[in-house]
N, C-alpha and C positions, 0 to 999 in steps of 0.2 A: 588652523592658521599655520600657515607653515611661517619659519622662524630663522635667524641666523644666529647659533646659538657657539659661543666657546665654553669648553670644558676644562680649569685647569686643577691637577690634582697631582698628588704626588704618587697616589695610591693604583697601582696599573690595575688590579682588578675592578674598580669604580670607574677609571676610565675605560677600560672595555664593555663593561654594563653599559655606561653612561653613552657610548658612541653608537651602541647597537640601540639600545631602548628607543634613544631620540632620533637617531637616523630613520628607524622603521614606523616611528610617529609621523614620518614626511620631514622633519627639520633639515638643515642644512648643519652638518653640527664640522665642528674641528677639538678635537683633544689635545691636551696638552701636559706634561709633566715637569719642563722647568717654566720659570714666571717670566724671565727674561725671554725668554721665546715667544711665548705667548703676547706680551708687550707687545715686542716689534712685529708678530703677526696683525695685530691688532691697529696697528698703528698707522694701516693700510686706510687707502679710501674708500673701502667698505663699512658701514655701519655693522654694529652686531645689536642686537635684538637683545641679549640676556648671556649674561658670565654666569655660571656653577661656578663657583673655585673653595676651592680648601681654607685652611687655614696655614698653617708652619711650614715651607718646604726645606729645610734645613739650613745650615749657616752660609752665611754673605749669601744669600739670597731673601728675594722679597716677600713679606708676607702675604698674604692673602687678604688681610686688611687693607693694606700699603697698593694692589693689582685694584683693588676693588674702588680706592677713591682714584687714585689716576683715569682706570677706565671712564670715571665719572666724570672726570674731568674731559676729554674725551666725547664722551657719548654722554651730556645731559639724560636725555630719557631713556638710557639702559637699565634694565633689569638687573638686580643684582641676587640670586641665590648660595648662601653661602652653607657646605656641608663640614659643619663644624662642631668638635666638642663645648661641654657645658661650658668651658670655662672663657669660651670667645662668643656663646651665644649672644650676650647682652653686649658688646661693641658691636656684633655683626647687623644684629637685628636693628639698628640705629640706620644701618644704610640699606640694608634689603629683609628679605625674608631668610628662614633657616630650616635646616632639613637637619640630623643628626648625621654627625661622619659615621661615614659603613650603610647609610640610608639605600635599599633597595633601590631596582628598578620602577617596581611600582610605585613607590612612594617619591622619588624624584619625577616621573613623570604626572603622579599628581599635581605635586608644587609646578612644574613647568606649565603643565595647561592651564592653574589657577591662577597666574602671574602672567600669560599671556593672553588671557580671556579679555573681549572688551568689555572697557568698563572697568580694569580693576584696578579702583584709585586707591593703594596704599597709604599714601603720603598725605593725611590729618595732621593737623595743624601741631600735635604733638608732637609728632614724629616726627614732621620738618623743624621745628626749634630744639630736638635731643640731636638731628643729623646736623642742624650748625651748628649746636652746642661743642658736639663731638671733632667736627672737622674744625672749627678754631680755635677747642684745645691741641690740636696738632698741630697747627700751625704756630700757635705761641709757644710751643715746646721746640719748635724747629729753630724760630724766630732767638729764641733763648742761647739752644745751645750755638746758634751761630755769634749772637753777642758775646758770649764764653770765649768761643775760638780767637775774636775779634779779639778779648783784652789777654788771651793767653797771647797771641802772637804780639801785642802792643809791648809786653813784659820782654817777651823773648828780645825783641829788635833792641831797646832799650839796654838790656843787660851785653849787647852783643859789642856796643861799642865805649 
């Protein structure tokens, strides 16, 4: 099956694996290393088939958690592969599958044909109430710190005059 696949990583030697590996599997692929990029490529009226992306690309930039639920937002039935250390496996795995950061050619193009196989239904019934779970605590966290802003700025105007 050939695939539209984006790659976004911060890590240039994973994106060069990753761009050759999946390219010569037939994919259509596009690499990527900052997230805001990637975004607004994405943001096109092309559908993509499945996001690889990292985790942490450094400051005031987006997570790879953060690429991950947008794109979803986005693309419903996207794919989601995240190559990521232990310590983001268990939020990542709530919205896609995971591969270890530094994960070879081989073994990413494992996970990609196993995630694009037909037929492969992830999403059990658990796994859809931990990914709402997960996505409406982000939202109430959002939700919060904007109610925050609301009454720090209600103080502020207050004291102003």
């Amino acid at each position: 099956m050939c695939a539209k696949i984006v790659v976004l990583n911060k890590e240039p030697a994973f994106l060069h694996t990753a761009l050759n590996a999946l390219t010569e599997a037939g994919h259509y692929v596009s690499s990527f290393s900052d997230p805001m990029v990637a975004l607004d490529a994405m943001a096109g009226p092309l559908a993509v088939d499945l996001l690889v992306v990292g985790g942490a690309f450094g400051a005031k930039k987006p997570h790879g958690l953060s690429v991950a639920l947008v794109t979803r937002s986005w693309f419903p039935r996207i794919k989601i592969l995240f190559t990521v250390g232990a310590d983001l496996a268990g939020p990542a795995s709530d919205l896609g599958e995971v591969i270890p950061a530094g994960a070879g050619a081989r073994e990413l193009l494992a996970a990609v044909h196993t995630m694009l196989s037909p037929g492969k239904q992830r999403a059990r019934t658990g796994q859809v109430l931990r990914r709402k779970s997960f996505v409406n605590k982000l939202r109430e966290r959002a939700r919060h710190d904007h109610q925050l802003q609301l009454a720090e700025d209600r103080r502020c105007h207050r004291g102003c005059h």
